[in-house]
N, C-alpha and C positions, 0 to 999 in steps of 0.2 A: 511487486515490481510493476511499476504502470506499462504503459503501453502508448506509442505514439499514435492518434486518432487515424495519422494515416497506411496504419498498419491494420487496424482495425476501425472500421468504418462507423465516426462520431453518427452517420446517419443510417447508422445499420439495420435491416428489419429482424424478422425472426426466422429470417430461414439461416438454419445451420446453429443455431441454438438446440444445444441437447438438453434431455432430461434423464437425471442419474435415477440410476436404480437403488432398491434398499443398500443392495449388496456395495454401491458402487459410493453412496452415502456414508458404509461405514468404514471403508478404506480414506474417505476423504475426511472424516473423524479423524482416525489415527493420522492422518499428515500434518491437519489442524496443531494438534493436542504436541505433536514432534514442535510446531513452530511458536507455538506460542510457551510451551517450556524452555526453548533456546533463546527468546525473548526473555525472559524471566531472567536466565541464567547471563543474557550479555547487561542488560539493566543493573544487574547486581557485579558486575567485574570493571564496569564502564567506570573512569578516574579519567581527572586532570592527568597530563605526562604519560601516558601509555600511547602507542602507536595505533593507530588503524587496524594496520595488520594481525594485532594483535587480538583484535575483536573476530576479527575474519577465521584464524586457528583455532579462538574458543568456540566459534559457532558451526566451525565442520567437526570438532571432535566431539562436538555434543548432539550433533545429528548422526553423525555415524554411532554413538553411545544407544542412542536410541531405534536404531536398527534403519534408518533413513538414509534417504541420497539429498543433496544440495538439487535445489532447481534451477539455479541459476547459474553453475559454476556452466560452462560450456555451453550456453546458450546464447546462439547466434555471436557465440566466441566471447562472450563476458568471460573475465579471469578467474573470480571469485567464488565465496560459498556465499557470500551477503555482499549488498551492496550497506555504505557509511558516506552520508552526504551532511557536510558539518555548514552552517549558516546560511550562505547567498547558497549552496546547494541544495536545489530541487529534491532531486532522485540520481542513482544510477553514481553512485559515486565509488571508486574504486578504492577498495584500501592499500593502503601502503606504509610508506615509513612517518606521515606527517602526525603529528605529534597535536593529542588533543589539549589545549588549554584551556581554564577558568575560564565560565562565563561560555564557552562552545554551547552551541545548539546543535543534538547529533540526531541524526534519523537512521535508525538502525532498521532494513528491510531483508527481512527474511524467505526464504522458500522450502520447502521439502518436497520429495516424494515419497509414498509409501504404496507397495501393487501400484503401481505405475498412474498414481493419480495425486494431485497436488495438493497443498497447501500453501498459502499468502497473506504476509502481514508485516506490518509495516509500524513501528512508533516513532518518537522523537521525544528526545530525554535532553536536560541541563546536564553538564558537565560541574560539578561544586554549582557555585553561586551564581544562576544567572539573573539579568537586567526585571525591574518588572514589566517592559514593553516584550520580552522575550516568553518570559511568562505568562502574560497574556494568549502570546499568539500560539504556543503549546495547547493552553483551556482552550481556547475556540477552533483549533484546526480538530482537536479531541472532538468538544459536541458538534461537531459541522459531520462527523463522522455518524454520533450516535445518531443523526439526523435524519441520515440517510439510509442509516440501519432502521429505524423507525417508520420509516416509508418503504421500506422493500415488503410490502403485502401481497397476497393474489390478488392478480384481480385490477392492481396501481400497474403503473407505468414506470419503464426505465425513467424516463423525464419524470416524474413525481418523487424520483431518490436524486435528481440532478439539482432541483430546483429543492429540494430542502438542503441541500448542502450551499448553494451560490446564495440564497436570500439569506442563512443563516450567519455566513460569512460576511458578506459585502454589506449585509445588518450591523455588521461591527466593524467596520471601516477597513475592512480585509479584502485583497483579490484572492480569486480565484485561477490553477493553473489551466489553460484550455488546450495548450497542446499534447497533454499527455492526461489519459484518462483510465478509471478501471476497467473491469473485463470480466466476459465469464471463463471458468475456471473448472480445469478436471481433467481428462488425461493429457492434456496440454497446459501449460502454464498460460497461455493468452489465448481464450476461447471468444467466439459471438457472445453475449452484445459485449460491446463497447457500454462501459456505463460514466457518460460524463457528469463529471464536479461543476458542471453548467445546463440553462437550458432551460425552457418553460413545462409546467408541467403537463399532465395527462397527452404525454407524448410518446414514440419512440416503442421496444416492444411489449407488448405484453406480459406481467410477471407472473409467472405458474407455481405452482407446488413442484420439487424439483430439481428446479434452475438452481444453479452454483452461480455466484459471480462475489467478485473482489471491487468493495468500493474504498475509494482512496483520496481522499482530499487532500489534495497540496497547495497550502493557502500562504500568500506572501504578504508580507506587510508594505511593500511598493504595490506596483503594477505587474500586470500576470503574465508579459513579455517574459520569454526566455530566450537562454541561447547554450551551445553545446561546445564545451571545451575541447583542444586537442585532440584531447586522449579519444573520441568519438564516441564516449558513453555520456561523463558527467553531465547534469543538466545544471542549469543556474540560472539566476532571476536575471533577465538585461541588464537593470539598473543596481544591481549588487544590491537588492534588499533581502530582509531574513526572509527564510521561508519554512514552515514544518509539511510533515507528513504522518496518518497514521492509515493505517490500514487493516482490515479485518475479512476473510473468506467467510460468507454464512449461505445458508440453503432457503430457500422458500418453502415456506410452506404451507400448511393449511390455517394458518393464525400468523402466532409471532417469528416473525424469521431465528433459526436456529443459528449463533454465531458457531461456526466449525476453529476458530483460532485462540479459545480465550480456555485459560485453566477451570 
């Protein structure tokens, strides 16, 4: 679940940035491993003609299956156990009664708790048949992510995972979102740094062995303007363009970043 920059400071330093312990790494393991099976599980149920909502019951009975809490349901009063934001939707999209159709681009964002520390992650899947301009921007909001997983080193800079995700996007005629950005992550769902999908590199703070954070590209096929619906959650593009999301929780460490969200 992203985080608006001005909740969490795009030009944040390192103060208030934790580092988890063994102990505290492998509860954040177990939340991973809850979110990215409940991913699995909504990926394979997701159809043409089913509701929202419907996604939303399969993915609390599947956390609670798994001895887990929802992260998101009652935070900062969201309703849900996932957020489902389908096309011009960014993030933060609420489920309900609306009815996915052929051709839907759906971004299913999940949370867990396990001992009282999180896990976060994010995809974005076709509904049946989608367009191949829809198709596209799936694969490259995808590698914009592995990107930035790829740059989370010791040693790199928050800005060295912002600026492989924006060059590798806007390399393919993509925006990037800038008001709402990833985060570090662990007994809180939205921890220090801020890790934005923008940004020049060897910036920003220092990445340790460690550090938890959640990077999350949400790349639109317009412009990166957004605006926020009614309801006070959903995000969406200004200009009503498609947009995806994917997201992955990993840990730093002494080489290759550990992803904590993937089977």
């Amino acid at each position: 679940m992203g985080t608006q920059g001005v909740f969490i400071g795009v030009q944040s330093g390192e103060r208030g940035i934790t580092l988890k312990s063994p102990r505290e790494l492998a509860l954040m393991r177990q939340a991973g491993k809850v979110v990215a099976q409940t991913i699995a599980v909504l990926e394979e149920a997701l159809r043409p003609g089913m509701k929202t909502r419907e996604l939303d019951e399969i993915a609390f009975r599947e956390i609670k299956r798994q001895g887990a809490k929802p992260s998101f349901k009652g935070y900062r009063g969201y309703p849900c156990t996932i957020c489902v934001s389908i096309n011009n939707e960014i993030v933060h999209g609420i489920p309900g009664e609306r009815l996915i159709q052929e051709g839907d681009l759906v971004s299913l964002d999940v949370g867990a708790v396990v001992g009282g520390f999180h896990g976060d992650a994010a995809v974005t899947v076709g509904a049946g048949r989608i367009s191949p301009e829809a198709a596209d921007l799936i694969e490259v909001t995808r590698e914009a992510l592995e990107r930035g997983i790829q740059a989370a080193r010791p040693g790199s800079r928050i800005g060295d995972i912002s600026w492989a995700v924006q060059s590798f996007a806007e390399g393919r005629g993509y925006s990037v979102v800038r008001q709402y950005v990833g985060h570090g992550i662990g007994r809180a769902l939205h921890e220090e740094p801020a890790v934005p999908n923008f940004g020049p590199p060897d910036s920003g703070p220092l990445l340790r062995k460690g550090m938890v954070i959640a990077i999350e590209p949400m790349v639109n096929v317009g412009g990166w303007q957004t605006r926020v619906l009614g309801d006070s959650w959903t995000v969406v593009t200004a200009d009503e363009s498609l947009s995806a999301h994917f997201e992955n929780t990993l840990a730093i460490t002494d080489g290759e970043p550990e992803v904590l969200t993937r089977l």
